[in-house]
C-alpha positions in Angstrom: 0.0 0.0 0.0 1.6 3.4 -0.8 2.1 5.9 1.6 1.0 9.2 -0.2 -2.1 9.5 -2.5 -1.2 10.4 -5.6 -4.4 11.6 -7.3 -4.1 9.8 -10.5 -7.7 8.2 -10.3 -9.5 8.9 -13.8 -13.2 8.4 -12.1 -14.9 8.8 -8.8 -14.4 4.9 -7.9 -10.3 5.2 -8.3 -10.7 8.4 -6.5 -12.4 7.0 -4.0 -10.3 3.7 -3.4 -7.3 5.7 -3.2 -8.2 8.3 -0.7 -9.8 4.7 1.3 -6.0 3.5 1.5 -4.8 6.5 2.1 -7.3 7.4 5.1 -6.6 3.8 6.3 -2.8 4.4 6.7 -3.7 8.1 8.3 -6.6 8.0 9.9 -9.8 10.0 9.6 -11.2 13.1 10.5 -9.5 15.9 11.6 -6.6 14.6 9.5 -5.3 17.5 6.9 -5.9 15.4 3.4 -3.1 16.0 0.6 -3.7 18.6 -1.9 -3.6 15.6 -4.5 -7.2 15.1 -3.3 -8.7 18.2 -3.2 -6.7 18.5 -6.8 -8.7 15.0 -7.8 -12.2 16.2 -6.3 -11.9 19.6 -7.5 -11.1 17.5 -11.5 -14.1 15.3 -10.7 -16.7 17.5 -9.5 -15.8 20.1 -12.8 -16.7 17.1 -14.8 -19.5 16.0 -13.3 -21.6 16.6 -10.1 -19.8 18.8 -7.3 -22.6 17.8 -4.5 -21.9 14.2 -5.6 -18.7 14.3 -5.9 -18.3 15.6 -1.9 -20.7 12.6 -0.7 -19.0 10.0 -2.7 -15.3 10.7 -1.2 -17.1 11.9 1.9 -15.5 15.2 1.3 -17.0 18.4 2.9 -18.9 20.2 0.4 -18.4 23.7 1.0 -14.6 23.2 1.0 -14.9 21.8 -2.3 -16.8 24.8 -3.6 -14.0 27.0 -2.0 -11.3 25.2 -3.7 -13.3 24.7 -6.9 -13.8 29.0 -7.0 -10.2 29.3 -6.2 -8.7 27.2 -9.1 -7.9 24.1 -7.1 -6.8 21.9 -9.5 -4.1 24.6 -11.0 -1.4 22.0 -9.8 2.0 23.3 -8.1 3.5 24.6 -11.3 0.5 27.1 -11.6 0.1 28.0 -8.3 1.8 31.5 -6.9 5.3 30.2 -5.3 7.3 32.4 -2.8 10.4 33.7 -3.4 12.9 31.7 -2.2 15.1 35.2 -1.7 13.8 38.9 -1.5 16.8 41.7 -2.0 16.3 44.3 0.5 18.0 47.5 -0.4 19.3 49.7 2.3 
């Protein structure tokens, strides 16, 4: 069983098996879950059903919309990245 979820899962099923393993390595509620599944969710509930999509991976609705109005499956090469140094002139 790997360790991480990965988010690959083309339908709600995969998606849904997935973030299973990965909540049965992790534990439950009150756990932070990896971006890779809000990425997933937010992919699948664009495609289809967002109210669905929640209730299938047992997801909290409202946080889906959030992420889904925010751009939440941009992935890490389109999201804003901090500088790793800022030049401060005297």
């Amino acid at each position: 069983m790997r360790d991480r979820f990965d988010g690959s899962g083309a339908d709600l099923s995969e998606v849904r098996r997935q973030l299973r393993a990965w909540r049965d390595v992790h534990g439950g509620r009150g756990r932070r879950l990896p971006d890779g599944v809000w990425d997933a969710a937010v992919r699948l509930a664009r495609e289809g059903d967002p109210g669905a999509v929640a209730r299938g991976l047992r997801l909290n609705a409202e946080s889906l919309s959030r992420r889904m109005a925010a751009g939440g499956d941009a992935g890490p090469a389109a999201r804003p990245r901090r500088p790793a140094f800022v030049e401060v002139a005297p």
